[in-house]
C-alpha positions in Angstrom: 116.1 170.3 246.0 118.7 168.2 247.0 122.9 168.9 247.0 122.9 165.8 244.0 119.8 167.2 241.8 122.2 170.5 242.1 125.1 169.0 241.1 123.1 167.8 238.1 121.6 170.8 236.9 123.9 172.1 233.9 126.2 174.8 234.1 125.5 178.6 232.5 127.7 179.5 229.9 128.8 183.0 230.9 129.1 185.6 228.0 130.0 189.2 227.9 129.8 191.3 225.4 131.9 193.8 226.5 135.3 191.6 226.3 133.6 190.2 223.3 134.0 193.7 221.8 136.9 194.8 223.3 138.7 191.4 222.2 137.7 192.0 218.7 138.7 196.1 219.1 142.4 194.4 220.7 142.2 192.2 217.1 141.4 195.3 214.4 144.2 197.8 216.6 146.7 195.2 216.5 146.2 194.3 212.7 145.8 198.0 211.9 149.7 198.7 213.5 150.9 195.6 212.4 149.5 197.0 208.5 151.4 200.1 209.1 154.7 198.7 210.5 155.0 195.4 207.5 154.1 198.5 204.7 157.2 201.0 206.4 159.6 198.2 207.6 159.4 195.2 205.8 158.5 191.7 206.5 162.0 190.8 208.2 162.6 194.5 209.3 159.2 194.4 211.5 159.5 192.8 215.0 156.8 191.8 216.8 157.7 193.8 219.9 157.0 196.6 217.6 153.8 195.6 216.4 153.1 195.1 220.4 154.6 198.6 221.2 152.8 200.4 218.8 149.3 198.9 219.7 149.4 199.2 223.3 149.5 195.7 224.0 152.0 192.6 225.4 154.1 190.2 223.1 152.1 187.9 224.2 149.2 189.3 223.7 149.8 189.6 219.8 151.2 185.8 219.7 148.2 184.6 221.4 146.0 186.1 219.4 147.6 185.7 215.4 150.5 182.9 216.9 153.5 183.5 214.4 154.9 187.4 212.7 154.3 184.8 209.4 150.2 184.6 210.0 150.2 187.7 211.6 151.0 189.1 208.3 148.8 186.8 206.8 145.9 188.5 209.1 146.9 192.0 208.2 146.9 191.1 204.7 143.3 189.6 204.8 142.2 192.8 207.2 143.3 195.1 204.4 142.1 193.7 201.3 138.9 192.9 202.8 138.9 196.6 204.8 137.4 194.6 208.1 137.9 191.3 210.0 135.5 189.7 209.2 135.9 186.1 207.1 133.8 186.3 204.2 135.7 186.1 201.4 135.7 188.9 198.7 134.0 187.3 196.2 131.1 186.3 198.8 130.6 190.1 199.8 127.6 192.6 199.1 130.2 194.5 196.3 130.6 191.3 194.3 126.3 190.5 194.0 126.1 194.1 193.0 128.6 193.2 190.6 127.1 190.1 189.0 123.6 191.9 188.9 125.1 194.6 186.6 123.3 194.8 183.5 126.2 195.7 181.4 130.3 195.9 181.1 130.1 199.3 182.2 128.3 199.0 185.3 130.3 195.7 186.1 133.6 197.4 185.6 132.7 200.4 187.8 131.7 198.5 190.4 135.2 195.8 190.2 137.4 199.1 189.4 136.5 201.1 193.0 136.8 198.0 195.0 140.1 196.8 193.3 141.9 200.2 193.7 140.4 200.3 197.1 141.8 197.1 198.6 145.2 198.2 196.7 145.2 201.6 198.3 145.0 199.1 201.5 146.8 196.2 201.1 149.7 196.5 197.9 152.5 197.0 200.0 151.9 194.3 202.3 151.4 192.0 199.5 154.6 193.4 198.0 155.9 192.7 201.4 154.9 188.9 201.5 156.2 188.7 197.8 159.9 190.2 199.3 159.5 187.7 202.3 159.2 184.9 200.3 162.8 185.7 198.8 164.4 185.0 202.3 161.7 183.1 204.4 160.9 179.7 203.0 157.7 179.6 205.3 156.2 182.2 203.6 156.4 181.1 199.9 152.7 179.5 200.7 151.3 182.9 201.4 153.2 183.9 198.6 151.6 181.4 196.1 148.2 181.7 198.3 147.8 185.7 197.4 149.0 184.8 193.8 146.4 182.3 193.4 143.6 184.4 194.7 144.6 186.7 192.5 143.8 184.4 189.7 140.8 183.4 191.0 139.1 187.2 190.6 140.8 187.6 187.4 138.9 184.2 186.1 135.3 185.4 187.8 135.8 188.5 186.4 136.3 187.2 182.8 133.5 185.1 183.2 131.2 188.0 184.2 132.4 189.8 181.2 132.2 187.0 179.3 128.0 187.0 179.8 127.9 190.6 178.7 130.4 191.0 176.0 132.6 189.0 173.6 136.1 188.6 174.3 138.4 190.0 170.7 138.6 186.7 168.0 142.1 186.2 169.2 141.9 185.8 172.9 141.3 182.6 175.1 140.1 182.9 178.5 143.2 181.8 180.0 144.5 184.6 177.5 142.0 187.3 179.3 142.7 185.7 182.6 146.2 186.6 182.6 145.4 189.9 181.0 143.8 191.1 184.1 145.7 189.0 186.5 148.9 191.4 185.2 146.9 194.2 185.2 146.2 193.8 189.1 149.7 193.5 190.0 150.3 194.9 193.5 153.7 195.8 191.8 152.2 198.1 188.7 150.0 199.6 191.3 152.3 201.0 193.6 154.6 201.8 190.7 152.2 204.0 188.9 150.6 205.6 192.0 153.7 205.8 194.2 156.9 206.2 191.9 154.7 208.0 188.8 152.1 210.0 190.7 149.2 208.7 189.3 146.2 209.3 191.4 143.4 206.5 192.3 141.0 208.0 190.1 143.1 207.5 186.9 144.5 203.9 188.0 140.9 203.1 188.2 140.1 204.6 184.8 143.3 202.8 183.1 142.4 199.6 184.7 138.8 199.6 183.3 140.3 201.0 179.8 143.0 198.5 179.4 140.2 195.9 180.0 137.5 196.8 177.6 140.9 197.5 175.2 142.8 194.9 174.9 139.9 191.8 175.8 136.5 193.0 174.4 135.7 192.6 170.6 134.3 196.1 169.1 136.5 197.9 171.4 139.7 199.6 170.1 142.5 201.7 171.5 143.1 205.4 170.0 146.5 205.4 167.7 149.6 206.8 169.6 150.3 210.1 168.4 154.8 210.6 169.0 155.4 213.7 171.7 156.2 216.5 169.8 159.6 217.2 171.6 161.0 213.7 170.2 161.4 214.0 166.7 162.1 210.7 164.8 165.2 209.3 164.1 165.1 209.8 160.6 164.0 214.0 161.1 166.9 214.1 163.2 168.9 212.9 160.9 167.6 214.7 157.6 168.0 217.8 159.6 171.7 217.2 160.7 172.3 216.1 157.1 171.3 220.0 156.0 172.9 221.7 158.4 176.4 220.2 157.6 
């Protein structure tokens, strides 16, 4: 073979999976830390050298990989909802098929409630943390509006799903029952009733699929509220001060 048939052959593409892996293990430890620090520091109190510190890695390392602390966030964010880093989105995954084959509003509902409180256990204070960004970064008012719209767009699949097993009460509209459960998964109501009221997962998850079936789903109805015991009415209080003087 001559030097110019060499020089035509075509050149192998050299592949190893061993940086392949440990560029993607570099990727999940650096979103992982980053996670931690946005969710303890803040958006503006996180520096990237700390993100770099923490993971065992260079500045430039982390800016090579994510490029800006604005879509570094944006990764972490992703990483935790979707619990890996991989790009299928959440409503492509195996959780929401299972969820759409459901033969009723129960099954449905148990399946949405574990993976919702899930990805909030993960990811509410870093969206909290791109919502208190967006107050003093004008950059990140898109990622803002972004995680705001997803939001939207699970509340609407998940009214139509009900929707095909169940029929919403005679006075709500779907847009009604889409911002029903677009308040109900708040980032903000989650952390405050599992963080600043104790609640535990287990009963955010059984409140969430409550309030659902409650306030959207004809035939369903919530129990009266009975008054606490220790707070009398106003008017006892006053009939009783009344016979005393």
């Amino acid at each position: 073979m001559s030097p110019t048939e060499l020089k035509a052959l075509p050149k192998r593409s050299y592949r190893s999976e061993r940086r392949e892996r440990q560029a993607r293990e570099t990727r999940e430890r650096i979103l992982a830390v980053a996670s931690a620090e946005f969710e303890r520091r803040g958006y503006v109190g996180t520096p990237v050298r700390a993100v770099a510190v923490a993971a065992g890695v260079s500045v430039p390392t982390v800016e090579l990989v994510f490029g800006t602390k604005s879509q570094l966030l944006r990764a972490a964010i992703s990483f935790a909802i979707r619990g890996d880093a991989g790009p299928v989105p959440m409503l492509k995954r195996p959780w929401a098929r299972r969820a759409q084959e459901a033969s009723s509003v129960a099954d449905l509902l148990a399946i949405v409630g574990r993976v919702l409180v899930e990805g909030q256990q993960r990811s509410a204070g870093l969206i909290l943390a791109a919502f208190e960004a967006a107050n003093h970064d004008e950059s990140m008012s898109a990622l803002a509006d972004q995680l705001r719209g997803q939001r939207t767009e699970t509340a609407a699949w998940l009214v139509d799903e009900l929707v095909g097993r169940a029929s919403l009460r005679g006075e709500i509209t779907r847009e009604q029952a889409i911002d029903t459960i677009w308040l109900l998964m708040d980032p903000h109501g989650f952390i405050a009733l599992t963080r600043d009221r104790g609640w535990t997962a287990e009963r955010f998850e059984a409140w969430f699929i409550d309030s659902v079936k409650t306030l959207l789903l004809a035939g369903e109805s919530a129990p009266l509220a009975t008054p606490p015991r220790s707070c009398p009415s106003r008017a006892t209080t006053s009939t009783s001060k009344r016979r005393t003087s």
